[in-house]
Backbone as XML, in Angstrom:
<?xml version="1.0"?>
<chain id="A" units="angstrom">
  <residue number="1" name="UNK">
    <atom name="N" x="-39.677" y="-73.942" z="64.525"/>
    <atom name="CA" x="-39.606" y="-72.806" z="63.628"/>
    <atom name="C" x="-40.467" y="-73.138" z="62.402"/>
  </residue>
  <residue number="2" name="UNK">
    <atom name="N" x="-41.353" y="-72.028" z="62.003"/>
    <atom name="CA" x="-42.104" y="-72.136" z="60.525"/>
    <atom name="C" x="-41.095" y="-72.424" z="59.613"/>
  </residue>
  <residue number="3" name="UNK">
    <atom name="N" x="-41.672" y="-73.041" z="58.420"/>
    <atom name="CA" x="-40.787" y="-72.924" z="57.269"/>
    <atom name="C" x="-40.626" y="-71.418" z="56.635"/>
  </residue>
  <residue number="4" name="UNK">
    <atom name="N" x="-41.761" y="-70.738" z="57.128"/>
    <atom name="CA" x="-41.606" y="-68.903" z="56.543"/>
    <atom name="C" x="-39.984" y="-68.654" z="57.143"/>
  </residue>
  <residue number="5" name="UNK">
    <atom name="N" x="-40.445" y="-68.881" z="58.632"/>
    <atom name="CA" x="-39.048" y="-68.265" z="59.287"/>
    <atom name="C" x="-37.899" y="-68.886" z="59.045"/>
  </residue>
  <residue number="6" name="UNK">
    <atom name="N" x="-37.518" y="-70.135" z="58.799"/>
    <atom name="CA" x="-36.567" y="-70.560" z="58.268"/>
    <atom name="C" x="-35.842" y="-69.957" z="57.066"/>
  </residue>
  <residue number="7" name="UNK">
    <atom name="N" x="-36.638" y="-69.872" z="55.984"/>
    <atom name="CA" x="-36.550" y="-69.204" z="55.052"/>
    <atom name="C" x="-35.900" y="-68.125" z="55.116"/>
  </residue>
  <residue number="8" name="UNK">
    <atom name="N" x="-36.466" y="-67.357" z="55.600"/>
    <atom name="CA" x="-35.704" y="-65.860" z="56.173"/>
    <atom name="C" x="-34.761" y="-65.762" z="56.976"/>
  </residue>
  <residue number="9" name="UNK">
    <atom name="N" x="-34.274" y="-66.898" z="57.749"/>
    <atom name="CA" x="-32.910" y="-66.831" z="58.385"/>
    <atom name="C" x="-32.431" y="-67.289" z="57.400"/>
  </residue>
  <residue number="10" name="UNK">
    <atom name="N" x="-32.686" y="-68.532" z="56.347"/>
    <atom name="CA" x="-31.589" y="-69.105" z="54.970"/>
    <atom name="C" x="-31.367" y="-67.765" z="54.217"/>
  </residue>
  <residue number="11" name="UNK">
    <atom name="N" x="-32.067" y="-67.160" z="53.693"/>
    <atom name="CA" x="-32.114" y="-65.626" z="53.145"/>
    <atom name="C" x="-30.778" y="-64.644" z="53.471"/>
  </residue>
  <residue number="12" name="UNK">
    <atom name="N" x="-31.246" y="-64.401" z="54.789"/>
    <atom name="CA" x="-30.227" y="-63.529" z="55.723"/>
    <atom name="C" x="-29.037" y="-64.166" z="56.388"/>
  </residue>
  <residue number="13" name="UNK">
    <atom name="N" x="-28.529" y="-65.653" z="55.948"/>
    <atom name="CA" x="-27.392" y="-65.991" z="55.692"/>
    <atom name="C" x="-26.665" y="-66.086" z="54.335"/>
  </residue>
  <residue number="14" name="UNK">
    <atom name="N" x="-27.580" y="-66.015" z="53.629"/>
    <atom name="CA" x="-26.866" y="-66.231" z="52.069"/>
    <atom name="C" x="-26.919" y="-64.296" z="51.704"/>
  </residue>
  <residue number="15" name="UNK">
    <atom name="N" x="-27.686" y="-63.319" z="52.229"/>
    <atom name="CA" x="-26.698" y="-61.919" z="52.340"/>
    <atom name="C" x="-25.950" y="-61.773" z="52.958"/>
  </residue>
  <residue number="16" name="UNK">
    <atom name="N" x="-26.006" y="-62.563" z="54.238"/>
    <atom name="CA" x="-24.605" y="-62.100" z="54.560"/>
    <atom name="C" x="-23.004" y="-62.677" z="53.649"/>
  </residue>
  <residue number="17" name="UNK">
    <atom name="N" x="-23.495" y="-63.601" z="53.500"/>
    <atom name="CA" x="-22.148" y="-64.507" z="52.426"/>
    <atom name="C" x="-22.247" y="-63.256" z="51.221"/>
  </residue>
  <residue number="18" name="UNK">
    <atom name="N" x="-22.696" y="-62.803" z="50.811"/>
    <atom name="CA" x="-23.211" y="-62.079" z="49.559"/>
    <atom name="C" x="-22.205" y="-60.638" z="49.587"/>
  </residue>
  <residue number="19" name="UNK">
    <atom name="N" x="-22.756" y="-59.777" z="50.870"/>
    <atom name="CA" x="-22.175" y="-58.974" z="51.957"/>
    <atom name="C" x="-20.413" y="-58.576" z="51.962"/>
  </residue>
  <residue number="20" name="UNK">
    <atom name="N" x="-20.362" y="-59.914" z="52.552"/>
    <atom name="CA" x="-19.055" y="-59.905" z="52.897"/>
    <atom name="C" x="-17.886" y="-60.316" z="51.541"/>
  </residue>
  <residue number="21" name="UNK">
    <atom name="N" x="-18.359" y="-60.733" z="50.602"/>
    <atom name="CA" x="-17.675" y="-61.142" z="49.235"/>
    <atom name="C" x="-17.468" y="-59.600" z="48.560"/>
  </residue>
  <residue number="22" name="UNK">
    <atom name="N" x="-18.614" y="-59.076" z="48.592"/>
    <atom name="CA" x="-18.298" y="-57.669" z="48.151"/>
    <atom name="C" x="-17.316" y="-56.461" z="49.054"/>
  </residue>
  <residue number="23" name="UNK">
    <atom name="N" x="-17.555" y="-57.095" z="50.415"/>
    <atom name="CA" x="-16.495" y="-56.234" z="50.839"/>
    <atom name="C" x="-15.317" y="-56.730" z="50.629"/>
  </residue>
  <residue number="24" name="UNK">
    <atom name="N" x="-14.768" y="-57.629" z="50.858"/>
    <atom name="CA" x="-13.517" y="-58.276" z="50.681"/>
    <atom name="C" x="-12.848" y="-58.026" z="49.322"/>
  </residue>
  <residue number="25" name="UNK">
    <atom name="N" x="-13.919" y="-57.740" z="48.395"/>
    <atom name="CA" x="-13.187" y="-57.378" z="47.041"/>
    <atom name="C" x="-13.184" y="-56.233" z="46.760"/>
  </residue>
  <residue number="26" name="UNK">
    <atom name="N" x="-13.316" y="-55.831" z="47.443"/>
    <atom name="CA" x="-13.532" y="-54.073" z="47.693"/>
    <atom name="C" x="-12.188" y="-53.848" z="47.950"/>
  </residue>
  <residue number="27" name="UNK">
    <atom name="N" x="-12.386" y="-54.074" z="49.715"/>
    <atom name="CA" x="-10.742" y="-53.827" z="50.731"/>
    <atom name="C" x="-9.681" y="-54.267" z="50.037"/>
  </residue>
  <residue number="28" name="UNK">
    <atom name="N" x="-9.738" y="-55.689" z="50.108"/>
    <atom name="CA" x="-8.786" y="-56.466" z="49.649"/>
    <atom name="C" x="-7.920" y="-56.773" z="48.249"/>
  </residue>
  <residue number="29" name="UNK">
    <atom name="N" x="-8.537" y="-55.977" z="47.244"/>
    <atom name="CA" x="-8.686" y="-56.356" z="46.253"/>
    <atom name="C" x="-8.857" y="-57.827" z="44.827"/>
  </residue>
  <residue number="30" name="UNK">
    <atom name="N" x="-9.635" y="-58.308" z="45.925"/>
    <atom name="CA" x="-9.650" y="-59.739" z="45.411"/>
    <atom name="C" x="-10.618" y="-59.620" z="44.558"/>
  </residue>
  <residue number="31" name="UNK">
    <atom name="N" x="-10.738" y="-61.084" z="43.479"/>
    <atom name="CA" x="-11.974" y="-61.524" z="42.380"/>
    <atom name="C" x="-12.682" y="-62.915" z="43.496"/>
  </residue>
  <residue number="32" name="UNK">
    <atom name="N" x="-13.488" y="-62.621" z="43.874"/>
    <atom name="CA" x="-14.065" y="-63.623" z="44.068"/>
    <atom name="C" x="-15.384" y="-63.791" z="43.476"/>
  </residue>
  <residue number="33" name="UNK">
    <atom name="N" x="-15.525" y="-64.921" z="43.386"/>
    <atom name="CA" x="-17.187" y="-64.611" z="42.444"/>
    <atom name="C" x="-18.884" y="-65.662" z="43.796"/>
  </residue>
  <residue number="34" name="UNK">
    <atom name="N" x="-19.541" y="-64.901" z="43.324"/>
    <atom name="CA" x="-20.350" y="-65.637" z="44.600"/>
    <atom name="C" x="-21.503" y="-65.759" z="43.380"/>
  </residue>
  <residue number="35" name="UNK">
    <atom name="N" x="-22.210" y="-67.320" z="43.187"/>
    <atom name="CA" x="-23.530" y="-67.538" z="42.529"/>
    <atom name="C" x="-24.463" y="-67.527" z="43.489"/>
  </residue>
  <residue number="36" name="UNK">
    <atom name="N" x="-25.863" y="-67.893" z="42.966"/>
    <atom name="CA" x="-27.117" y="-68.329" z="43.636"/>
    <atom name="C" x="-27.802" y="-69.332" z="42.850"/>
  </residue>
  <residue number="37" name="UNK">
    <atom name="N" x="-27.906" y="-70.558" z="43.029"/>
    <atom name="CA" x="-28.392" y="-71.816" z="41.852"/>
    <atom name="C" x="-29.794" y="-72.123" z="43.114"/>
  </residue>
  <residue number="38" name="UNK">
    <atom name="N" x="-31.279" y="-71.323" z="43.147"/>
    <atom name="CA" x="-31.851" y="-72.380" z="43.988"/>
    <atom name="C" x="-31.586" y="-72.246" z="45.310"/>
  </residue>
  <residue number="39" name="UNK">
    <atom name="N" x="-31.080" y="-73.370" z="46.157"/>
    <atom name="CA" x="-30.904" y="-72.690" z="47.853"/>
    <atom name="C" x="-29.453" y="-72.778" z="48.195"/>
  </residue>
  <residue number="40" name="UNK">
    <atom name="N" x="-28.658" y="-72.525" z="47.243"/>
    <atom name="CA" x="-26.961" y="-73.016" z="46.792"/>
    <atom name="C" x="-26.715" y="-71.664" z="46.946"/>
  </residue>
  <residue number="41" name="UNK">
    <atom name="N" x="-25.245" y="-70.965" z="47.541"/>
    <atom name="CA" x="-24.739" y="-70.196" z="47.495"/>
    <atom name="C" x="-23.165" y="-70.610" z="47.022"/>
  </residue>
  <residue number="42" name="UNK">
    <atom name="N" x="-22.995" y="-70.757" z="45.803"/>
    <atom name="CA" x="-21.590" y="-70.878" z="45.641"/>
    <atom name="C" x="-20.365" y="-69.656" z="45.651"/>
  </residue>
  <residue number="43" name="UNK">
    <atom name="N" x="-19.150" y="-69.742" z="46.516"/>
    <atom name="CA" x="-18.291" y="-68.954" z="46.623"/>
    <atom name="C" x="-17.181" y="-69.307" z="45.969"/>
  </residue>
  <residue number="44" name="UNK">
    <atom name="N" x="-16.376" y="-68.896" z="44.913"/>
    <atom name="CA" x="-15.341" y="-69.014" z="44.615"/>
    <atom name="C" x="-13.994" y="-68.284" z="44.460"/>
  </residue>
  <residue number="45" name="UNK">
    <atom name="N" x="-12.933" y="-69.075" z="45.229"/>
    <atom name="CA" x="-11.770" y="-68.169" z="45.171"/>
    <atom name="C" x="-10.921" y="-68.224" z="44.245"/>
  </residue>
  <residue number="46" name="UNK">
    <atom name="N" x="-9.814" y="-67.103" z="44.086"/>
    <atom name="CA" x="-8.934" y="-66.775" z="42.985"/>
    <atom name="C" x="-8.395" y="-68.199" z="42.134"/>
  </residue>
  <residue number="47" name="UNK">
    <atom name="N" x="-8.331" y="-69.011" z="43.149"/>
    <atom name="CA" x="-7.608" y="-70.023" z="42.976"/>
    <atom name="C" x="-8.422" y="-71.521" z="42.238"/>
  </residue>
  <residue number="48" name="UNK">
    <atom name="N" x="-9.824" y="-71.450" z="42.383"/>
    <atom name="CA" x="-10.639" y="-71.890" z="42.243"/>
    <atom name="C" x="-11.220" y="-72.581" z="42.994"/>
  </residue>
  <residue number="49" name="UNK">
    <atom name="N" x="-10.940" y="-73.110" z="44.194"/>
    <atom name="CA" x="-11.683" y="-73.654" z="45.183"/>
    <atom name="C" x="-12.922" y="-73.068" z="45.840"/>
  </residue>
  <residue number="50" name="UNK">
    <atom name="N" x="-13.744" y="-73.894" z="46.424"/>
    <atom name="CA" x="-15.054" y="-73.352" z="46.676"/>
    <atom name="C" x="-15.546" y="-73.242" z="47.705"/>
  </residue>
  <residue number="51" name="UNK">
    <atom name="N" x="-16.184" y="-72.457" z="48.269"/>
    <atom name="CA" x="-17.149" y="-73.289" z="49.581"/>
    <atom name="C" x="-18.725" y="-72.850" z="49.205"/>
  </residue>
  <residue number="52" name="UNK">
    <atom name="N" x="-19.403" y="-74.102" z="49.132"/>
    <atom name="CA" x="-20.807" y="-74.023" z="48.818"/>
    <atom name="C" x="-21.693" y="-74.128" z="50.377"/>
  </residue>
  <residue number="53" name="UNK">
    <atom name="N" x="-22.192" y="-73.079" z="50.161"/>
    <atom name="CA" x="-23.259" y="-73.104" z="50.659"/>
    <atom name="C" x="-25.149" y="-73.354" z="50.689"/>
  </residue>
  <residue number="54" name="UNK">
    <atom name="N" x="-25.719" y="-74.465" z="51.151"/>
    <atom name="CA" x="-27.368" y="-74.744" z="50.894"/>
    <atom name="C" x="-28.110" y="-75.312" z="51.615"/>
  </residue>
  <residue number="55" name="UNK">
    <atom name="N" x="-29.058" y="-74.654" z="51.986"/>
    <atom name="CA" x="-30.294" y="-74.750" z="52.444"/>
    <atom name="C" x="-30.564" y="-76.247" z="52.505"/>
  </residue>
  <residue number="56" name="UNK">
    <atom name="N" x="-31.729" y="-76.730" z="53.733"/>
    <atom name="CA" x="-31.743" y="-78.173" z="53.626"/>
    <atom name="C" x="-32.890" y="-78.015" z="54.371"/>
  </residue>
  <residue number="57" name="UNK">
    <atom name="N" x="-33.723" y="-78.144" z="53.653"/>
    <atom name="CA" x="-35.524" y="-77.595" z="54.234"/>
    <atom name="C" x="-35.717" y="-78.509" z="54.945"/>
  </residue>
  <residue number="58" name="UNK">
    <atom name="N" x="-35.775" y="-79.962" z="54.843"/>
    <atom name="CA" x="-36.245" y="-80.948" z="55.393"/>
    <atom name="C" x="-35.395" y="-80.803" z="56.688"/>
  </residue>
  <residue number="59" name="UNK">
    <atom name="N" x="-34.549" y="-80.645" z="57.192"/>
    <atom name="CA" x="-33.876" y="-80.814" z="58.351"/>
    <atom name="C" x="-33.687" y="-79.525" z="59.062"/>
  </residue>
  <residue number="60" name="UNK">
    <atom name="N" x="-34.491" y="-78.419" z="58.448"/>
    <atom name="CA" x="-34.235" y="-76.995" z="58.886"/>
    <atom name="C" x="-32.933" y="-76.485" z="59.718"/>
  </residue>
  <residue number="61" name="UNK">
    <atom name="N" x="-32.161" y="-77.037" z="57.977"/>
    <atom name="CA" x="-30.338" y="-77.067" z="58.789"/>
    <atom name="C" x="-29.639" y="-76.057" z="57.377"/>
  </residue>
  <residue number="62" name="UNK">
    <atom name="N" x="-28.428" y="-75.783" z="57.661"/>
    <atom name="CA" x="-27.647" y="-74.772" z="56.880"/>
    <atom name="C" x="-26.726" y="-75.797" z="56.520"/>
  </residue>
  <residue number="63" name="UNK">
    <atom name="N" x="-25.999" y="-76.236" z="55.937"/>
    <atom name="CA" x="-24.847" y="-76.780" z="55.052"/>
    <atom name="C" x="-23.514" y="-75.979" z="54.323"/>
  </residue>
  <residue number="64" name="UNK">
    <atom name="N" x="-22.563" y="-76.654" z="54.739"/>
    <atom name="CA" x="-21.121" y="-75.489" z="53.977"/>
    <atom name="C" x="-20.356" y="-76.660" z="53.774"/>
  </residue>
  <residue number="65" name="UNK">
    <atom name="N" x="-19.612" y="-76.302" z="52.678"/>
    <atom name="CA" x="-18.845" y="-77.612" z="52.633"/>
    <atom name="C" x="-17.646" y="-76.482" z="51.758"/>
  </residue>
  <residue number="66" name="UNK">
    <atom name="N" x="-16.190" y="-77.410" z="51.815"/>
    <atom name="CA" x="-15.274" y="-76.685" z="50.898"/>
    <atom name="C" x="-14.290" y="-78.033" z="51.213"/>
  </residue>
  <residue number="67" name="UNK">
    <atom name="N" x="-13.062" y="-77.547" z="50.370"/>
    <atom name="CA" x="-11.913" y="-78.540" z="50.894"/>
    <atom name="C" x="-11.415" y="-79.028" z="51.820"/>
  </residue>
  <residue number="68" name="UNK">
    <atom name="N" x="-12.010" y="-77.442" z="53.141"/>
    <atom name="CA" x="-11.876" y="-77.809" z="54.660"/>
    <atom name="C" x="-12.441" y="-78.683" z="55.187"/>
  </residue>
  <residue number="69" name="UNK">
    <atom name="N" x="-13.412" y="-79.313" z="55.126"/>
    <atom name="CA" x="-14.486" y="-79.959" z="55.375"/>
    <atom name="C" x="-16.051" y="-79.293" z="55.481"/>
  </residue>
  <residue number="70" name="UNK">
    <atom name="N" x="-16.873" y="-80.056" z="55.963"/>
    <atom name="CA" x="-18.170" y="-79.823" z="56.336"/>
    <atom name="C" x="-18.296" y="-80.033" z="56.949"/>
  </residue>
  <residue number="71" name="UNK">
    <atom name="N" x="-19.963" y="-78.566" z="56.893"/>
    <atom name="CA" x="-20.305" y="-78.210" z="58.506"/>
    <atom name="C" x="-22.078" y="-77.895" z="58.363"/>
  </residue>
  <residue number="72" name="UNK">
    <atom name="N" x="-22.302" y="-78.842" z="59.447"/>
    <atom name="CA" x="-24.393" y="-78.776" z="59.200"/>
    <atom name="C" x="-24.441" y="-78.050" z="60.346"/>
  </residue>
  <residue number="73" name="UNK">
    <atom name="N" x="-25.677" y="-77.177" z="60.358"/>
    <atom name="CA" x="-25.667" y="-75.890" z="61.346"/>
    <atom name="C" x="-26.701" y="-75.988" z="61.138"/>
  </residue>
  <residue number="74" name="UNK">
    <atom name="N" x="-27.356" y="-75.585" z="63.148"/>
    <atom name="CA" x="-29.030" y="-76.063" z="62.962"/>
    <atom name="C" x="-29.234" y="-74.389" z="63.797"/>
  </residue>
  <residue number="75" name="UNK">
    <atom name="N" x="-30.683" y="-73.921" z="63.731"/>
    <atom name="CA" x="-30.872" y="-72.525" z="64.302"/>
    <atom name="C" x="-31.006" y="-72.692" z="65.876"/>
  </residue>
  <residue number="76" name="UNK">
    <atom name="N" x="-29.993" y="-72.191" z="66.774"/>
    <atom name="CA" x="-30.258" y="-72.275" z="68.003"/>
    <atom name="C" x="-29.670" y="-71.352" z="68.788"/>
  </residue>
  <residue number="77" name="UNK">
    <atom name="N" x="-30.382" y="-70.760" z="70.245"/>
    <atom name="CA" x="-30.016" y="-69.221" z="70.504"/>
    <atom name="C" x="-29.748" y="-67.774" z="69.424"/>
  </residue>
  <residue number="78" name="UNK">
    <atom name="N" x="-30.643" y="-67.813" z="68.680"/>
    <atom name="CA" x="-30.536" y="-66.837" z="67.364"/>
    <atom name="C" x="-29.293" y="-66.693" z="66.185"/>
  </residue>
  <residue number="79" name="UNK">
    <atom name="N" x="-28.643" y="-67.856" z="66.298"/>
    <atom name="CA" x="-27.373" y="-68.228" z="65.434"/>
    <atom name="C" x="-27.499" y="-69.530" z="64.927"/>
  </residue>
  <residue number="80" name="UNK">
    <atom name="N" x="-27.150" y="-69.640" z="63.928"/>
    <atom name="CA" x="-26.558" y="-70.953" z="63.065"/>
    <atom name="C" x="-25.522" y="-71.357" z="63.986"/>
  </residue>
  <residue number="81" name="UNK">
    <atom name="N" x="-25.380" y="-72.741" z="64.443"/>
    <atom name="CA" x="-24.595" y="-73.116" z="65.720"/>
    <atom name="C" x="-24.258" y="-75.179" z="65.048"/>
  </residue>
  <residue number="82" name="UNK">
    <atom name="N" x="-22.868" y="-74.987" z="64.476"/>
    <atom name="CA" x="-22.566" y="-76.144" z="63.940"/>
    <atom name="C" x="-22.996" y="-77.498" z="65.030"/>
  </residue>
  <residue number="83" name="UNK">
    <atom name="N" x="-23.709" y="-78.067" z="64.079"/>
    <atom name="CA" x="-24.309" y="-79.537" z="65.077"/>
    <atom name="C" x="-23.029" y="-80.598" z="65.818"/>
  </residue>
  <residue number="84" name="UNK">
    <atom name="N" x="-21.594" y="-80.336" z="65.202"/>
    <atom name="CA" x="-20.946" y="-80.923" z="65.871"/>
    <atom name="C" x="-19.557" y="-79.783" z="66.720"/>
  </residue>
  <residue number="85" name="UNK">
    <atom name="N" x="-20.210" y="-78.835" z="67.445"/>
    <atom name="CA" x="-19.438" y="-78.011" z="68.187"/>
    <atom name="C" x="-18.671" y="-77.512" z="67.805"/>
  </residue>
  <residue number="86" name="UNK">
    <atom name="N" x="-18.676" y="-76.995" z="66.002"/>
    <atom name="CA" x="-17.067" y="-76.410" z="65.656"/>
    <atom name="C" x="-17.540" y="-74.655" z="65.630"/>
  </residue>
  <residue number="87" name="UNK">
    <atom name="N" x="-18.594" y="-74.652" z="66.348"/>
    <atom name="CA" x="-18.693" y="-72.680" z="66.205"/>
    <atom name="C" x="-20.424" y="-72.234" z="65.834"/>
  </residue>
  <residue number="88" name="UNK">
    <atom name="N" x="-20.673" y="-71.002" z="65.175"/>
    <atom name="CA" x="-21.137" y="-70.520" z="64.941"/>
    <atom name="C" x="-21.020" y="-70.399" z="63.231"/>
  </residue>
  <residue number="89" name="UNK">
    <atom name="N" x="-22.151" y="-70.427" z="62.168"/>
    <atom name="CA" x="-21.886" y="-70.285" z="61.184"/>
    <atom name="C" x="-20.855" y="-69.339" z="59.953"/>
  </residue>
  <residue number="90" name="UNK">
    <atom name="N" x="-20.699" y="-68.161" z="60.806"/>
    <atom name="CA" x="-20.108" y="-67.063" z="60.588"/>
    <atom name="C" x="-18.802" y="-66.724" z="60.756"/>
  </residue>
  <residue number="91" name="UNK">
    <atom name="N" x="-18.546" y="-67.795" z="61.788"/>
    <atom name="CA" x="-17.015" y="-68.030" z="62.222"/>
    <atom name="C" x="-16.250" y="-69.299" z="61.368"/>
  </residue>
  <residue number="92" name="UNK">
    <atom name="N" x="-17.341" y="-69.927" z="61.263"/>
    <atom name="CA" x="-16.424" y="-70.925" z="60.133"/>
    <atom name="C" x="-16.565" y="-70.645" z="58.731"/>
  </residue>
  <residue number="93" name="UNK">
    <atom name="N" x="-17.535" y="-70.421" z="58.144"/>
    <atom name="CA" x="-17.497" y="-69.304" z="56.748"/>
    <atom name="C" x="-16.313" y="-68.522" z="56.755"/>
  </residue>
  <residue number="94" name="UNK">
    <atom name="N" x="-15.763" y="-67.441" z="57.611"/>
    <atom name="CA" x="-14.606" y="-67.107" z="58.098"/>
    <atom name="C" x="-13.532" y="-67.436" z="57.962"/>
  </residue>
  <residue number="95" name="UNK">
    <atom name="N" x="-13.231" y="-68.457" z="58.870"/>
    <atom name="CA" x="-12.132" y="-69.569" z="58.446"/>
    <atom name="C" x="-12.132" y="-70.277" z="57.167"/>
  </residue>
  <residue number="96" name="UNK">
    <atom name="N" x="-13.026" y="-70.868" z="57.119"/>
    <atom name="CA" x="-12.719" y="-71.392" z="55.400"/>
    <atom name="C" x="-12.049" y="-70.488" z="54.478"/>
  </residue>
  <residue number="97" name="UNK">
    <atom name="N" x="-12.962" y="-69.148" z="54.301"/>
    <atom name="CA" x="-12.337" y="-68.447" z="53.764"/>
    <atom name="C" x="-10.875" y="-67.771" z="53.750"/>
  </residue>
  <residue number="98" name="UNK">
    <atom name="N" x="-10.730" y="-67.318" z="54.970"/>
    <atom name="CA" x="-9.050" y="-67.280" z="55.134"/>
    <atom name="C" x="-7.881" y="-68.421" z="55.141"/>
  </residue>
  <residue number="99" name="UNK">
    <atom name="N" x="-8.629" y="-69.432" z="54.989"/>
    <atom name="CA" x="-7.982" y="-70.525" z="54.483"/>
    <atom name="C" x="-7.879" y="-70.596" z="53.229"/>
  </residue>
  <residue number="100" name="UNK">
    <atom name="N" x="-8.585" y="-70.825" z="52.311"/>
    <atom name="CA" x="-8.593" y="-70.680" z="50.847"/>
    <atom name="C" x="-8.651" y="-69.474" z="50.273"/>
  </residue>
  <residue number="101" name="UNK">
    <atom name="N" x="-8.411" y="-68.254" z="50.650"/>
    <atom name="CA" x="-7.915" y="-66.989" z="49.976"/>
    <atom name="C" x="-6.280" y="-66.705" z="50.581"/>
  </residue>
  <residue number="102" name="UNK">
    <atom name="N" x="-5.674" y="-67.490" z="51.532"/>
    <atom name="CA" x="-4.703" y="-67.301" z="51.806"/>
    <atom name="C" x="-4.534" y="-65.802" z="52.855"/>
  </residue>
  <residue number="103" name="UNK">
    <atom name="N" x="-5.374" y="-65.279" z="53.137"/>
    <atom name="CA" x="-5.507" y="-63.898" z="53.547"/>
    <atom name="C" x="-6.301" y="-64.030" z="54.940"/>
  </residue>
  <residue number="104" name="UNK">
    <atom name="N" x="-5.343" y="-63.873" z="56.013"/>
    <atom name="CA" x="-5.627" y="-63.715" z="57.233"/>
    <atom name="C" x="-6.740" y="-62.822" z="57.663"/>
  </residue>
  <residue number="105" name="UNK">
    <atom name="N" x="-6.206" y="-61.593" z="56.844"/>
    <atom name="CA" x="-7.046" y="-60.311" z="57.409"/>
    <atom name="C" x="-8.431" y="-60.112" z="57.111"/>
  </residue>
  <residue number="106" name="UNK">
    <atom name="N" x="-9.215" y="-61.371" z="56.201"/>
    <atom name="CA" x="-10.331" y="-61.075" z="56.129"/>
    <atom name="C" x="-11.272" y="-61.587" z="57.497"/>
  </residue>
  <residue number="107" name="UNK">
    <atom name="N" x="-12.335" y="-60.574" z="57.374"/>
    <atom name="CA" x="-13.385" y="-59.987" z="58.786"/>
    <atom name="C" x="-14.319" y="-59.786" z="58.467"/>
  </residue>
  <residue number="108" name="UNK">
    <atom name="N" x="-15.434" y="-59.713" z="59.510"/>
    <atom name="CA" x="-16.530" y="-59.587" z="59.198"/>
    <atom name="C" x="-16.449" y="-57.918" z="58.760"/>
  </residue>
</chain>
């Protein structure tokens, strides 16, 4: 993969994180706050815990980390696909989150 195209899948994962924060505080009525520092997507919940998300050019890999642990995700079959078999990027963003908002019902 180019570094252009990389780029633009890092892009179009950090809207989707972007995306889904605004809906959730929409539906749900939650405060969550989401930054952008650089290739950092920080998410924070009510409570203050985090899950950061960033870019890692040199390894043309995705990174998430929170209290749950961490997860490096490399581009393969048109998905972010965690390098040690725990899913798809979107599904564990997911989970983290309904882990640290306490709220089951959040969805894509």
């Amino acid at each position: 993969m180019t570094e252009t195209e990389y780029l633009e899948k890092i892009e179009a994962a950090f809207v989707w994180i972007e995306s889904q924060i605004d809906t959730w505080n929409g539906r749900h009525d939650l405060v969550l706050e989401t930054g952008r520092h650089g290739p950092v997507v920080e998410v924070e919940f009510e409570a203050g815990q985090k899950i950061i998300v960033n870019a890692q050019a040199p390894t043309q890999q995705l990174w998430l980390a929170s209290t749950e642990g961490a997860h490096h995700f490399v581009w393969q079959d048109s998905h972010w696909t965690d390098t040690r078999g725990h899913g798809e990027f979107q599904e564990v963003f997911l989970r983290h989150s309904r882990l640290l908002s306490g709220l089951e019902a959040l969805a894509r």
